[in-house]
C-alpha positions in Angstrom: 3.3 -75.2 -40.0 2.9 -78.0 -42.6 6.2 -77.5 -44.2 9.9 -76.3 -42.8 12.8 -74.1 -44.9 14.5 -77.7 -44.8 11.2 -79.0 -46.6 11.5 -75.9 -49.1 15.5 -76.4 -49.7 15.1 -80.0 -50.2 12.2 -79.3 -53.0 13.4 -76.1 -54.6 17.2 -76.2 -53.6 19.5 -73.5 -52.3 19.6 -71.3 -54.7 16.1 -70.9 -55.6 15.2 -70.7 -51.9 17.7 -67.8 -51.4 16.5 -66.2 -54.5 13.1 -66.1 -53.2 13.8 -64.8 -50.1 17.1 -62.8 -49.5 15.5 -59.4 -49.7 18.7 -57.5 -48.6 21.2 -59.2 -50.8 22.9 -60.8 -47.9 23.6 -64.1 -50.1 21.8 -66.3 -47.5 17.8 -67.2 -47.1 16.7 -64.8 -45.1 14.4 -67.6 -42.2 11.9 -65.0 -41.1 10.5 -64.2 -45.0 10.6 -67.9 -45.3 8.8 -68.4 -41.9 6.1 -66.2 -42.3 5.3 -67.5 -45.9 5.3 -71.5 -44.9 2.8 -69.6 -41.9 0.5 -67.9 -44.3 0.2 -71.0 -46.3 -0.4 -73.4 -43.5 -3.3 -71.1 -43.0 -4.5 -71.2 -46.5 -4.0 -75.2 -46.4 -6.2 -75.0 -42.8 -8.9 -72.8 -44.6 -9.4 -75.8 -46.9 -9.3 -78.5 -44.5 -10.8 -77.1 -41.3 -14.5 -77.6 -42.4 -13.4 -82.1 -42.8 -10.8 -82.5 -40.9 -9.7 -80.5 -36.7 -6.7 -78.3 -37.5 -4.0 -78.0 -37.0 -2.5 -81.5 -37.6 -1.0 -83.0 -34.2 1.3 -84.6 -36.9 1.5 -82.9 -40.1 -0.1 -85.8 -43.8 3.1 -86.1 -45.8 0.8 -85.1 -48.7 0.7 -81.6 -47.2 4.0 -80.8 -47.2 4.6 -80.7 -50.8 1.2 -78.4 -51.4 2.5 -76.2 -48.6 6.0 -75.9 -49.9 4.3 -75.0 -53.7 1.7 -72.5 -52.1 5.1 -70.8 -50.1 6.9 -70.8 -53.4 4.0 -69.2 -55.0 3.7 -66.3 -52.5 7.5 -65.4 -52.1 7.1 -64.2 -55.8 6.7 -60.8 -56.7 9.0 -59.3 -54.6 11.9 -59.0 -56.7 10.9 -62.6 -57.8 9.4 -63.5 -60.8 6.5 -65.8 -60.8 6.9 -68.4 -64.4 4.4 -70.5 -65.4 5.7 -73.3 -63.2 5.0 -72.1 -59.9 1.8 -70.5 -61.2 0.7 -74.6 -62.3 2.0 -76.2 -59.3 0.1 -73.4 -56.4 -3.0 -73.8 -58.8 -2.4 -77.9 -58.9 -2.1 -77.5 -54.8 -5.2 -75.3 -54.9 -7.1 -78.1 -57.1 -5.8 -80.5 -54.3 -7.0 -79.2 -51.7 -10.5 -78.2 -53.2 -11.5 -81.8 -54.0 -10.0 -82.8 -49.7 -12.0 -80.2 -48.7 -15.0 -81.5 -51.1 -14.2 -85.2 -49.7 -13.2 -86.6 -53.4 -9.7 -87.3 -51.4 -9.1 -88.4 -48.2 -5.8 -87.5 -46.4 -5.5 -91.3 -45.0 -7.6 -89.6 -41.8 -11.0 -89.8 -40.4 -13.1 -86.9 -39.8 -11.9 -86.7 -36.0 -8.2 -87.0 -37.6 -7.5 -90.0 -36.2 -5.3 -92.3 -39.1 -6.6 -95.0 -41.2 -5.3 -98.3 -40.4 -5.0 -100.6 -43.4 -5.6 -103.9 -43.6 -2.5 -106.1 -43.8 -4.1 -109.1 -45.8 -5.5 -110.0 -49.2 -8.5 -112.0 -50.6 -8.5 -113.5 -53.6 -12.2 -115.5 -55.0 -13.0 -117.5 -57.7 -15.7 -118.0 -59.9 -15.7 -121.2 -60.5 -14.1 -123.1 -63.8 -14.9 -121.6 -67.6 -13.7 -124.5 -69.1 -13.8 -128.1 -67.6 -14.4 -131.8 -69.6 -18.6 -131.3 -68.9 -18.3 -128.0 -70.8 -15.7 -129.6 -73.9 -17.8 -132.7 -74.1 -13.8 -134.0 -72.9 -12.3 -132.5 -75.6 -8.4 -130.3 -75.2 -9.4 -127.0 -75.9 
């Protein structure tokens, strides 16, 4: 899975995550509902990614688990839950996301094989030359 109920409390909080899940009024989020929606979006996240990049992730993109956590928050709605326009725009945002990874408009810091991207640890910086010099001022100040 791309994202854990410790991902989804820390994003949503508590009480959010135990209104979204705590189908028997037990007070407390119920970890199986959670489970198996974090599951079902990890699969929708791999449907995206699986034609770029081998799933599933030996080690999970940060990236992902923010669009994961938004795509479980999306589908624990409905069931007693009440979907606003926020969740709706942040699962369609992750949707949009993934769509352009999957199109290769973003990379996920990985190459095709999943292997990570190692940066470069220096800079270059080049000059054109002088724009103003005494040949060019006839020795004038400028």
């Amino acid at each position: 899975m791309y994202a854990t109920q410790a991902d989804m409390v820390l994003a949503f909080g508590d009480k959010e995550c135990i209104s979204l899940t705590d189908r028997k009024y037990t007070g407390q989020i119920d970890a199986e509902v959670m489970a198996q929606a974090l599951e079902q979006s990890s699969a929708e996240i791999d449907g995206y990614l699986a034609g770029r990049y081998p799933t599933p992730w030996p080690d999970t993109p940060r990236v992902l688990v923010g669009r994961c956590c938004d795509i479980a928050r999306y589908k624990l709605c409905g069931s007693g839950t009440q979907c606003t326009d926020l969740i709706r725009e942040r699962y369609e945002d992750a949707i949009r996301y993934l769509e352009r990874v999957a199109d290769g408009r973003i990379t996920l810091g990985r190459q095709p094989d999943g292997s990570v991207i190692q940066g470069g640890t220096s800079a270059r910086f080049v000059s054109a030359g002088r724009a103003f010099g005494r040949n060019s001022t006839n020795g004038g100040a400028f």
